[in-house]
N, CA, C and O atoms as a printed pandas DataFrame, in Angstrom:
     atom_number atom_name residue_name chain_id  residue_number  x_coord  y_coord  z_coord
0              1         N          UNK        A               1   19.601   -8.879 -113.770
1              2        CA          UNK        A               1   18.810   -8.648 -114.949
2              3         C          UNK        A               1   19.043   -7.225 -115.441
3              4         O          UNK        A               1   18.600   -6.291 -114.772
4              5         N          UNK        A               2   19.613   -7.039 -116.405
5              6        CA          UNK        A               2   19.515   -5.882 -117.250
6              7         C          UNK        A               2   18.374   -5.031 -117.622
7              8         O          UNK        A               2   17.411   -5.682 -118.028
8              9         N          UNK        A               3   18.215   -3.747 -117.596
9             10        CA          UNK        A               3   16.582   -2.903 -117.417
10            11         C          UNK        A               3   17.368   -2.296 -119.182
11            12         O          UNK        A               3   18.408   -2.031 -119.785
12            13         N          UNK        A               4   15.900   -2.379 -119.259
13            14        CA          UNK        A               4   16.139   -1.786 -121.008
14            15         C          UNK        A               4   15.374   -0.283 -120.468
15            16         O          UNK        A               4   15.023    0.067 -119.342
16            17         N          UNK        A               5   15.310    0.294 -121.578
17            18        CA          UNK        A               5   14.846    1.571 -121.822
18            19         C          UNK        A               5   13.303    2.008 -122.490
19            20         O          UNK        A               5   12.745    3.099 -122.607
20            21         N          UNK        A               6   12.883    0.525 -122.887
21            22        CA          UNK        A               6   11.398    0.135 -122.948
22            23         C          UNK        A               6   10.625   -0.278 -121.889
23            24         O          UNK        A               6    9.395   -0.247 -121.922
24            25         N          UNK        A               7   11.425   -0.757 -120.725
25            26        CA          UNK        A               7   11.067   -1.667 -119.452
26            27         C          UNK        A               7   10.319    0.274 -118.536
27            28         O          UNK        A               7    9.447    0.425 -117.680
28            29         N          UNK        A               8   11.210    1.354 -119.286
29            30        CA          UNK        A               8   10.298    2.383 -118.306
30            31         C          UNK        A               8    9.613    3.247 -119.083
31            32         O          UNK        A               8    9.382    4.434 -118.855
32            33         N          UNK        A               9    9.244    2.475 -120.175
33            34        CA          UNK        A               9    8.061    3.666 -120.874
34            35         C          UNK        A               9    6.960    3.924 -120.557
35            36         O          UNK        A               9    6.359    4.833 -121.129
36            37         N          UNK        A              10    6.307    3.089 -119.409
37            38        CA          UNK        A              10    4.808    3.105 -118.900
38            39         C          UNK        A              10    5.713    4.242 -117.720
39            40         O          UNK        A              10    5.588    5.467 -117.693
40            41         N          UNK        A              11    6.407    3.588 -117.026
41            42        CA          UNK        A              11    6.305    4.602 -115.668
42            43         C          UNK        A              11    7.460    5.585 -115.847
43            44         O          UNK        A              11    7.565    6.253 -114.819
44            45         N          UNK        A              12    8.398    5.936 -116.800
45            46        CA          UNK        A              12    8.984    6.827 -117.116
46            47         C          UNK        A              12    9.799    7.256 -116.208
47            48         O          UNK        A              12   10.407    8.294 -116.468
48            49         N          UNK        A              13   10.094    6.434 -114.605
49            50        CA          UNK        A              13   10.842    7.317 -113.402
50            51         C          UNK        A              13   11.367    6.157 -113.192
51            52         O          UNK        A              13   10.990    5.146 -113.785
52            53         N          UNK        A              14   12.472    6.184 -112.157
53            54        CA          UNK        A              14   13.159    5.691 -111.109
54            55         C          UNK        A              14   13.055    6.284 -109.672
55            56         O          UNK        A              14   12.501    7.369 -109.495
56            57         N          UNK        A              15   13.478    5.718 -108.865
57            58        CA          UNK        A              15   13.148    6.278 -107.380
58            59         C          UNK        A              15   13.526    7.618 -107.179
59            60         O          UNK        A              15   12.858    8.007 -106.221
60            61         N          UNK        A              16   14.159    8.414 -107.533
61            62        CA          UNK        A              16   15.193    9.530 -107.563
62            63         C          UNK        A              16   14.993   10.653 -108.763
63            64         O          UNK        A              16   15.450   10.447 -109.888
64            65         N          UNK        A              17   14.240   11.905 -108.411
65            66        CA          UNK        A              17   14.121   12.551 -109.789
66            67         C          UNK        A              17   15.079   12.588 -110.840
67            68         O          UNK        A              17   14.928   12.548 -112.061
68            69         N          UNK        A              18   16.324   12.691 -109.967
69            70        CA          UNK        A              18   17.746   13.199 -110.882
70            71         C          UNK        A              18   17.707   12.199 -111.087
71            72         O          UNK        A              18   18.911   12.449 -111.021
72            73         N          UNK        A              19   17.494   10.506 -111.438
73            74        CA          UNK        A              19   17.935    9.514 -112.313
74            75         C          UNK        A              19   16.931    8.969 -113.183
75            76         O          UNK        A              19   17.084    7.878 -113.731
76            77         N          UNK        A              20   15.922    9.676 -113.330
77            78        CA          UNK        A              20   14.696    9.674 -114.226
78            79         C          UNK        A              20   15.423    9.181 -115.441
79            80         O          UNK        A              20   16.641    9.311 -115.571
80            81         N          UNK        A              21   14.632    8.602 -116.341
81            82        CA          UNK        A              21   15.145    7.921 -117.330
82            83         C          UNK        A              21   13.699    7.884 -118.619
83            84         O          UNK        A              21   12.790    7.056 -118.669
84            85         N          UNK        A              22   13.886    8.835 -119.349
85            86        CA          UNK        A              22   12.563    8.893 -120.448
86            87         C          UNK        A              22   13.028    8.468 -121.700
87            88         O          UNK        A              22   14.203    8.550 -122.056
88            89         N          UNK        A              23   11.894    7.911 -122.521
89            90        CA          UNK        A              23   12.313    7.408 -123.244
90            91         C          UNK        A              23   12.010    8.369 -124.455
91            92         O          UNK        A              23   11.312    7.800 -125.294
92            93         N          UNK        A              24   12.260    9.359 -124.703
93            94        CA          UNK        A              24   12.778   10.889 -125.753
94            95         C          UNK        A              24   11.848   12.264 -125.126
95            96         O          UNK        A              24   11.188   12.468 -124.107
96            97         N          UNK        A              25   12.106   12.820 -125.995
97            98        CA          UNK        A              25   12.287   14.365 -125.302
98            99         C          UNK        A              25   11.016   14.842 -125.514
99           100         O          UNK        A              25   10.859   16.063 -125.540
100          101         N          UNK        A              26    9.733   13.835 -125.729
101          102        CA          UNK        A              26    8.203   14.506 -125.792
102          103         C          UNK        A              26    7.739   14.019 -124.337
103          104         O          UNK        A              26    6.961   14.581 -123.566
104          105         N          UNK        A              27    8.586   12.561 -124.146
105          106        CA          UNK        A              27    7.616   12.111 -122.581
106          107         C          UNK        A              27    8.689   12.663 -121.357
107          108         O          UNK        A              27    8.458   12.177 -120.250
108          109         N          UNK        A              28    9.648   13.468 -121.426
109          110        CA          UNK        A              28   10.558   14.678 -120.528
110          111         C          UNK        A              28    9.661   15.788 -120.608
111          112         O          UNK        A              28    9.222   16.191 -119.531
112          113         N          UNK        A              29    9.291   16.374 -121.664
113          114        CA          UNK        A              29    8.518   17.723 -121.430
114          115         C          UNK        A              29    7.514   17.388 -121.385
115          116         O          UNK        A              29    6.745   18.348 -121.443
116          117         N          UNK        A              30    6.739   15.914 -121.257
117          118        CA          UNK        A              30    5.157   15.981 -121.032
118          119         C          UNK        A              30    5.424   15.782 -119.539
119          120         O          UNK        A              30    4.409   16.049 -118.895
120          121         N          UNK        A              31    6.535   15.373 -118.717
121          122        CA          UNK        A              31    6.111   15.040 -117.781
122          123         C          UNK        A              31    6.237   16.209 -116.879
123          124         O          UNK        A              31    5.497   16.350 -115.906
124          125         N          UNK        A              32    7.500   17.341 -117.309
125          126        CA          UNK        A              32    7.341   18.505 -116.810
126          127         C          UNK        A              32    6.193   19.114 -116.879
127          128         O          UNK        A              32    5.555   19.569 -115.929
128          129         N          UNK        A              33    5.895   19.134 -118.064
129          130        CA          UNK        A              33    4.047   20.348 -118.528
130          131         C          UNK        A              33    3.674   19.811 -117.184
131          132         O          UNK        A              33    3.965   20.522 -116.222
132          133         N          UNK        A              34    2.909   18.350 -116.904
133          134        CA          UNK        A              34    1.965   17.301 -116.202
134          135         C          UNK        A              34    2.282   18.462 -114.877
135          136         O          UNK        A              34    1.513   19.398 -114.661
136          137         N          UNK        A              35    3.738   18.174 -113.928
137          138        CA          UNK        A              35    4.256   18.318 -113.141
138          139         C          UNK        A              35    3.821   20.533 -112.867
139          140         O          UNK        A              35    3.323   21.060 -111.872
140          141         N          UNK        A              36    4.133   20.995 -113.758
141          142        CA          UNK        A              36    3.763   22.355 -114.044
142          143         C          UNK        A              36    2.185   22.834 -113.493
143          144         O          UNK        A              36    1.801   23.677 -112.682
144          145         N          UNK        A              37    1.511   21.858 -114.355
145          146        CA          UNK        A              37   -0.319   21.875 -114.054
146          147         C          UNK        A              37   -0.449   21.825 -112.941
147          148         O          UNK        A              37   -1.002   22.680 -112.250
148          149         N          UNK        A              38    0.222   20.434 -112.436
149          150        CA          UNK        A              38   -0.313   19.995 -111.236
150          151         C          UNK        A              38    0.008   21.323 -109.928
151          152         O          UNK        A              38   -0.715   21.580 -108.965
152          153         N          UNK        A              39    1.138   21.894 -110.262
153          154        CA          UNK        A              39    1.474   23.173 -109.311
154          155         C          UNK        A              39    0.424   24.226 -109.272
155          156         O          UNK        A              39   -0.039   24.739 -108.254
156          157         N          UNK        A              40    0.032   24.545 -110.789
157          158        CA          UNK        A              40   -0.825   25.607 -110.591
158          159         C          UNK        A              40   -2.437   25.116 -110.583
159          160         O          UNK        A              40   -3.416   25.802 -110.874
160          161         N          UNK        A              41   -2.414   24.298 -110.335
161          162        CA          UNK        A              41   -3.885   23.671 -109.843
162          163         C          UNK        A              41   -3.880   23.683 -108.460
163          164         O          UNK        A              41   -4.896   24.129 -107.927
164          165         N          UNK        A              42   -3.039   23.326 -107.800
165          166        CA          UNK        A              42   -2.471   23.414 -106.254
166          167         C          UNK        A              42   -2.671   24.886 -106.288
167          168         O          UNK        A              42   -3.492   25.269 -105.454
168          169         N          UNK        A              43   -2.281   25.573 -106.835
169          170        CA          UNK        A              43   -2.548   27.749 -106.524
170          171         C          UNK        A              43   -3.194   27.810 -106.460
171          172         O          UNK        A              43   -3.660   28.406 -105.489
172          173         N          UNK        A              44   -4.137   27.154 -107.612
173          174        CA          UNK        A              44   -5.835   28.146 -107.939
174          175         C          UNK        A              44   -6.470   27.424 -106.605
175          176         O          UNK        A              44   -6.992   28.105 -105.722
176          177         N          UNK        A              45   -6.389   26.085 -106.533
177          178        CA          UNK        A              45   -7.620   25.580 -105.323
178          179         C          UNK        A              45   -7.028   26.276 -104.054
179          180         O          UNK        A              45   -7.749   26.415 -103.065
180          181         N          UNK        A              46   -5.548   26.779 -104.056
181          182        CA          UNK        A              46   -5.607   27.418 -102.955
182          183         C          UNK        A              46   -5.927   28.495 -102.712
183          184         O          UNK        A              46   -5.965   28.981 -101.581
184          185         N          UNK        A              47   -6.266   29.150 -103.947
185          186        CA          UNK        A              47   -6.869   30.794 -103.733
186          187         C          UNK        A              47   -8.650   30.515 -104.246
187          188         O          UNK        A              47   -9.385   31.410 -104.664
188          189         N          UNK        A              48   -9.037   29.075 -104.074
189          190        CA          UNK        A              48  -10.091   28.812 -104.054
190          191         C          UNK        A              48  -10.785   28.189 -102.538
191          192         O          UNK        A              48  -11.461   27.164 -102.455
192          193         N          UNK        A              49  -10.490   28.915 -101.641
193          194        CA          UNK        A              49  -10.954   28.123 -100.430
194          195         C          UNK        A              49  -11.942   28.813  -99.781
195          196         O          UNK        A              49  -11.865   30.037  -99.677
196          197         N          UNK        A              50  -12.957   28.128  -99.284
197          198        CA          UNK        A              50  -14.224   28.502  -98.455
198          199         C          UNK        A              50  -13.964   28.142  -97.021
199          200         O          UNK        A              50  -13.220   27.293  -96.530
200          201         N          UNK        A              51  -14.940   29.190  -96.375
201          202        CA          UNK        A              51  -15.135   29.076  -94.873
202          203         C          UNK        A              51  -16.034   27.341  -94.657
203          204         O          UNK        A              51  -17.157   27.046  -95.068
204          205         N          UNK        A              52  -15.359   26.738  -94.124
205          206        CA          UNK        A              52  -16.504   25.718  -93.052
206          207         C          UNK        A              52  -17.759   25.944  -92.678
207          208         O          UNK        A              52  -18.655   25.101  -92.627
208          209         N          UNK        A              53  -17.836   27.073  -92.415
209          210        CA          UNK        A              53  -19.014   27.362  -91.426
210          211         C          UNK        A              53  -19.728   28.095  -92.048
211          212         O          UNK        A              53  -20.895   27.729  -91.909
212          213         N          UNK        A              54  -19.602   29.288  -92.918
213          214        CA          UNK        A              54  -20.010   29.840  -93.763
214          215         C          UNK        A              54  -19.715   30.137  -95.247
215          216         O          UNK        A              54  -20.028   31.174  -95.831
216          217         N          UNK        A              55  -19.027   29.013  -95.807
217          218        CA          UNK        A              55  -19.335   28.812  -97.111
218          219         C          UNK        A              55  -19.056   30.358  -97.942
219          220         O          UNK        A              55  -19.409   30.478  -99.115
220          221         N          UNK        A              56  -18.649   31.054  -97.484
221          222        CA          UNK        A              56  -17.963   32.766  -97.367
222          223         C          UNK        A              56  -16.511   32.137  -98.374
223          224         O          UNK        A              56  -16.140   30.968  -98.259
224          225         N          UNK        A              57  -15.801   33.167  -99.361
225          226        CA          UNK        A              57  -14.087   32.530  -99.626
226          227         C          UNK        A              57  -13.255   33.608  -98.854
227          228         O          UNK        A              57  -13.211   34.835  -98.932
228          229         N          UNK        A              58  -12.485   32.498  -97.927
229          230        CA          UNK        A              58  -11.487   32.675  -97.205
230          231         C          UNK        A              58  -10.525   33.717  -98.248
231          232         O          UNK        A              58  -10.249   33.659  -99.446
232          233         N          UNK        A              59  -10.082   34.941  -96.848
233          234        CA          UNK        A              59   -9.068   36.098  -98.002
234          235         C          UNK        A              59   -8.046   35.216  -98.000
235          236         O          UNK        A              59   -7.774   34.124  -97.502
236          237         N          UNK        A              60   -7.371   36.348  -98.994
237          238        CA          UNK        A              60   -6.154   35.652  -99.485
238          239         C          UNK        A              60   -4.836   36.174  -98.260
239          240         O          UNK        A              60   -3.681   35.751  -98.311
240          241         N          UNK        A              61   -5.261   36.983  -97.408
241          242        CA          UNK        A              61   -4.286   37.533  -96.569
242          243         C          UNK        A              61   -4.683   36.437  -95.124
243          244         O          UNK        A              61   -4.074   36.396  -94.055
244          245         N          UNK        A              62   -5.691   35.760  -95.471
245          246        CA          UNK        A              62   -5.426   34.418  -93.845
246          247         C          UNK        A              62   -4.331   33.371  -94.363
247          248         O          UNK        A              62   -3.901   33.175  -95.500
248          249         N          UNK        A              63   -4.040   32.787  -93.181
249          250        CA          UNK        A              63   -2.765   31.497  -93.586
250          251         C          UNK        A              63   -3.550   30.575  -94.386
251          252         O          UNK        A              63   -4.772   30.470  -94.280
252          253         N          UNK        A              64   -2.911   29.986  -95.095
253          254        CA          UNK        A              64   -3.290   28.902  -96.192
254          255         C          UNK        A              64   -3.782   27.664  -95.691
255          256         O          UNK        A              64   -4.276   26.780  -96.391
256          257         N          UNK        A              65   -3.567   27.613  -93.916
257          258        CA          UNK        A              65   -3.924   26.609  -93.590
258          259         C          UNK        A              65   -5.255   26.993  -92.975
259          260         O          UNK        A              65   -5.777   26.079  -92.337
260          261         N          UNK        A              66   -5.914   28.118  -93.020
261          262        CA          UNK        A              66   -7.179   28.476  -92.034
262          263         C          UNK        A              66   -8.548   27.602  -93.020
263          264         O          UNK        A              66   -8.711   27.462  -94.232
264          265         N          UNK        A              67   -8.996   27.348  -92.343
265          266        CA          UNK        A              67  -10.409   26.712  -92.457
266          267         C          UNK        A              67  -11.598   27.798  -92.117
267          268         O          UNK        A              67  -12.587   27.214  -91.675
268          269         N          UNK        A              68  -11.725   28.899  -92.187
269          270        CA          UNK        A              68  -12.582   29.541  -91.274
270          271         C          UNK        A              68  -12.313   31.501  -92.424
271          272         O          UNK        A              68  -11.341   32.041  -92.951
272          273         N          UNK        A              69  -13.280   31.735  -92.328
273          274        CA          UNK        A              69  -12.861   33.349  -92.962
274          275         C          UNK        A              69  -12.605   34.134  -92.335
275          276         O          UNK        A              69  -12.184   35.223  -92.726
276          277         N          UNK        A              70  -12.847   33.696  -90.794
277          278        CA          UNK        A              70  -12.573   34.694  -89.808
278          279         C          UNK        A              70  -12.668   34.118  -88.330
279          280         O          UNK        A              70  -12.954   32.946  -88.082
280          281         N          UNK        A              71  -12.426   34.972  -87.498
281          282        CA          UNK        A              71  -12.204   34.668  -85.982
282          283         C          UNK        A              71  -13.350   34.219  -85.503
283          284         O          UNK        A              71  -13.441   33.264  -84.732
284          285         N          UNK        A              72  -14.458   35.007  -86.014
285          286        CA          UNK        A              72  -15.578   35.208  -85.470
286          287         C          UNK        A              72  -16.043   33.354  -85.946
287          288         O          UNK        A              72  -16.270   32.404  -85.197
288          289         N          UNK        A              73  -16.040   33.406  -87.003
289          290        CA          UNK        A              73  -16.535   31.618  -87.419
290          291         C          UNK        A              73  -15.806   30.754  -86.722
291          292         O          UNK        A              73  -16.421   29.720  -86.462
292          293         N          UNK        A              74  -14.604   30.809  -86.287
293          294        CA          UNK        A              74  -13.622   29.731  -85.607
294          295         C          UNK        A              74  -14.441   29.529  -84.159
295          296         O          UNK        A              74  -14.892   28.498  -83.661
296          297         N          UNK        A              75  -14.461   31.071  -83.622
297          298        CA          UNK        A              75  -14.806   30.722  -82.407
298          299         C          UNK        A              75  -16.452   30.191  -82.247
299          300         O          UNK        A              75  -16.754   29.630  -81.194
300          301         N          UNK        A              76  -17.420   30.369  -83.233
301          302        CA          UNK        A              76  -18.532   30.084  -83.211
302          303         C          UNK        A              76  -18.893   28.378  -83.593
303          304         O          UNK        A              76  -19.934   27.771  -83.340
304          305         N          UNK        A              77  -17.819   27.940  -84.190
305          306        CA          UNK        A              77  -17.443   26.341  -84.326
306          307         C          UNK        A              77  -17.400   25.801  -82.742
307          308         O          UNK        A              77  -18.180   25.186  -82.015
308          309         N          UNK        A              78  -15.659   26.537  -82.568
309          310        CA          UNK        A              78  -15.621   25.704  -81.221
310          311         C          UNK        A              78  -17.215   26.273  -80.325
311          312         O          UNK        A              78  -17.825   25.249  -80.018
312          313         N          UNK        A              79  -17.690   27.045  -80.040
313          314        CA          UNK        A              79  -18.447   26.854  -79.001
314          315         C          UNK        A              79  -19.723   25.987  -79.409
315          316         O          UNK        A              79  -20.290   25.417  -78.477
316          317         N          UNK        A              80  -20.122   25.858  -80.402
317          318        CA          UNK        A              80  -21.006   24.757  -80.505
318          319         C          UNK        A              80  -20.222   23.270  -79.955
319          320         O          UNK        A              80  -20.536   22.542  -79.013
320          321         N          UNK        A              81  -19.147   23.156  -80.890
321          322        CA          UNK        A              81  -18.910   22.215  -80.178
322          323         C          UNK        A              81  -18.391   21.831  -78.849
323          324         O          UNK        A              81  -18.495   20.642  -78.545
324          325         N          UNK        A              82  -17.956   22.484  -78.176
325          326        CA          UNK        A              82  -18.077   22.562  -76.732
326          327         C          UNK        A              82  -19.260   22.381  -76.244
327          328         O          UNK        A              82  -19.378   21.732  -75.205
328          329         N          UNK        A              83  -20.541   23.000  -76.992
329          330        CA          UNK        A              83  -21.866   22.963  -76.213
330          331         C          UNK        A              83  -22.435   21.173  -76.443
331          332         O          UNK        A              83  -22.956   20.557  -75.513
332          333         N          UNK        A              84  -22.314   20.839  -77.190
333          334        CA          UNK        A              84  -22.627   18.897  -78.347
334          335         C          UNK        A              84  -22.069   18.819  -76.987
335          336         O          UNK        A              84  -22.942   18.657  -76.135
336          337         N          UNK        A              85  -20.474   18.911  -76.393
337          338        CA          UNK        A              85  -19.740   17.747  -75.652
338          339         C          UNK        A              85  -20.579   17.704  -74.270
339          340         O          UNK        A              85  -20.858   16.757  -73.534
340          341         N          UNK        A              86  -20.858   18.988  -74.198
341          342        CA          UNK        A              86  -21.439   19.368  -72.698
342          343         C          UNK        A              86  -22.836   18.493  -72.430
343          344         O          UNK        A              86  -23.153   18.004  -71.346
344          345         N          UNK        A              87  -23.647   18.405  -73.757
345          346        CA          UNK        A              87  -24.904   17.864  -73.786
346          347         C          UNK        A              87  -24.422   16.136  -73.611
347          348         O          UNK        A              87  -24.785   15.429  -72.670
348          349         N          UNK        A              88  -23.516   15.676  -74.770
349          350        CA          UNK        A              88  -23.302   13.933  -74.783
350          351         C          UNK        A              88  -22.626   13.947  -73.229
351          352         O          UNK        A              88  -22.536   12.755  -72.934
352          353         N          UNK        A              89  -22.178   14.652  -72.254
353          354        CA          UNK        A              89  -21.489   14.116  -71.139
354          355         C          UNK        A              89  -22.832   14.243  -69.671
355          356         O          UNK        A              89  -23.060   13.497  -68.719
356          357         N          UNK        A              90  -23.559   15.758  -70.200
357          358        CA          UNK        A              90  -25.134   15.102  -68.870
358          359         C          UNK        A              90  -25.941   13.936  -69.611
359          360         O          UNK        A              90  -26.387   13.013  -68.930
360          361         N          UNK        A              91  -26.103   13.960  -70.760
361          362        CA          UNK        A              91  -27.017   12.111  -71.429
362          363         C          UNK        A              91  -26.099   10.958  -70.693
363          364         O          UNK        A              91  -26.530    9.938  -70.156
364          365         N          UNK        A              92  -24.551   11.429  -70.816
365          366        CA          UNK        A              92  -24.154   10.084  -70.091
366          367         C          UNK        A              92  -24.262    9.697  -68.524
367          368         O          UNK        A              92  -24.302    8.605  -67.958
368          369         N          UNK        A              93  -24.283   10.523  -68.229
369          370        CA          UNK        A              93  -24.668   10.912  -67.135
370          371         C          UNK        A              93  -26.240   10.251  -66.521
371          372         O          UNK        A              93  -26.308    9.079  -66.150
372          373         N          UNK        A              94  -27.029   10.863  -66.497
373          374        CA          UNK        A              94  -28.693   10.584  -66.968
374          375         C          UNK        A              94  -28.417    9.019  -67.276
375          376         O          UNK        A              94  -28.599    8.417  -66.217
376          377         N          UNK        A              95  -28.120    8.293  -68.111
377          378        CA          UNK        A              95  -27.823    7.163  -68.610
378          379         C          UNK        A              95  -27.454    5.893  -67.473
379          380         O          UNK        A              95  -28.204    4.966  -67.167
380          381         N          UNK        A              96  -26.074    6.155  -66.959
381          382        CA          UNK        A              96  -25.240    5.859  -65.677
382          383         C          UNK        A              96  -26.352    5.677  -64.518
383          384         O          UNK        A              96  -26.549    4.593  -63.969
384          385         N          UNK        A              97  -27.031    6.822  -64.221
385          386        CA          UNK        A              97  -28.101    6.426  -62.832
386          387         C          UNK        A              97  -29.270    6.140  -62.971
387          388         O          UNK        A              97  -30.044    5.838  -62.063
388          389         N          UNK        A              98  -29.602    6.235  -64.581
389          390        CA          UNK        A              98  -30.682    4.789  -65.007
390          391         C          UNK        A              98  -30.498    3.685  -64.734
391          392         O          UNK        A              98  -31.201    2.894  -64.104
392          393         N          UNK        A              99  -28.975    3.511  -65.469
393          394        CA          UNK        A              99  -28.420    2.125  -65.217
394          395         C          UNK        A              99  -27.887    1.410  -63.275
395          396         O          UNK        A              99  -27.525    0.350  -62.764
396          397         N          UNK        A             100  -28.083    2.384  -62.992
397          398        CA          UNK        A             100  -27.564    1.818  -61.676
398          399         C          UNK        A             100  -28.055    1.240  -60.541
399          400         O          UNK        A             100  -29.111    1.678  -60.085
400          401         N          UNK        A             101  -27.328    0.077  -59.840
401          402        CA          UNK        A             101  -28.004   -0.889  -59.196
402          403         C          UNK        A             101  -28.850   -0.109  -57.981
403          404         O          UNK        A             101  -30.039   -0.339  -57.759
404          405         N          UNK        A             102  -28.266    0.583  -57.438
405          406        CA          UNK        A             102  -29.107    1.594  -56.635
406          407         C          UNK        A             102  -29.757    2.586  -56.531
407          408         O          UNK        A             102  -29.329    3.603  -57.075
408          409         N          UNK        A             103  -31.105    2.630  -55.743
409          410        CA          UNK        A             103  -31.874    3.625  -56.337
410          411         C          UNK        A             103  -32.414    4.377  -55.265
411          412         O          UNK        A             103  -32.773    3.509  -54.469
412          413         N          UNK        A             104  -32.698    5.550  -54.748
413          414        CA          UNK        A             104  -32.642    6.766  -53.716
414          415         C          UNK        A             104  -33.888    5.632  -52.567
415          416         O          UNK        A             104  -33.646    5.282  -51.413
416          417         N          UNK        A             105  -34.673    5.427  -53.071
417          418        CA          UNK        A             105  -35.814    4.457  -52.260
418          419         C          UNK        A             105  -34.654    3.119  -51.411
419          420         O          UNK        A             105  -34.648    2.903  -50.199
420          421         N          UNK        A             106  -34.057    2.629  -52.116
421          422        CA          UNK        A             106  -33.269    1.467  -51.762
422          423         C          UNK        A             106  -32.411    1.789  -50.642
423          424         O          UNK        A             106  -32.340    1.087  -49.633
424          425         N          UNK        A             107  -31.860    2.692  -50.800
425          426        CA          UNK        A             107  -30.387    3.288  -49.495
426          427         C          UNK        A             107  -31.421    3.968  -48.689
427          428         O          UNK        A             107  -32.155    4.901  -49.014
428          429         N          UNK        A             108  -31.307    3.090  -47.175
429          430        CA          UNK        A             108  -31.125    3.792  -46.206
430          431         C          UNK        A             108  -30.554    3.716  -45.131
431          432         O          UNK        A             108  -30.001    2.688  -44.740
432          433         N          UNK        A             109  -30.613    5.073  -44.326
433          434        CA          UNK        A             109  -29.431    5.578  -43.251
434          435         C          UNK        A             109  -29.239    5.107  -42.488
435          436         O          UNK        A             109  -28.364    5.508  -41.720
């Protein structure tokens, strides 16, 4: 089947940037502009980022991947959560020798 040049006016691409196929030179530079925005919207939200923990904006001199404004918040994350795991593992605990068939009265020596 033969592809016309109307068949890509809704989706304007092919699999492959370099064989893009538009149908004139307003929906080529709209799709660059589109493509342009979308980059510097990606900048700004990245020089728009908040701490997790304190809702503080992350500098612009931490890695782009930090979640946290500082050391001090990272490590104050993990130790809560270290402290949650410590608590759900004595409840399971507590739980286990509720549940269990034997009981200190029952065993003896």
């Amino acid at each position: 089947m033969q592809m016309r040049l109307e068949d890509f006016r809704d989706e304007t691409c092919l699999p492959h940037a370099s064989k893009r196929l538009y149908c004139g030179s307003e929906c080529r530079n709209a799709y660059h502009n589109d493509l342009r925005k979308q980059g510097e919207r990606g900048d700004r939200l990245a020089l728009n980022r908040h701490c997790r923990l304190c809702e503080r904006p992350i500098p612009a001199e931490r890695d782009l991947r930090a979640i946290y404004c500082s050391h001090r918040c990272k490590k104050l994350t993990m130790q809560r959560a270290y402290r949650a795991r410590q608590r759900n593992l004595v409840e399971i605990g507590r739980q286990a020798i509720a549940q269990s068939r034997f009981h200190c009265q029952e065993i003896t020596t």
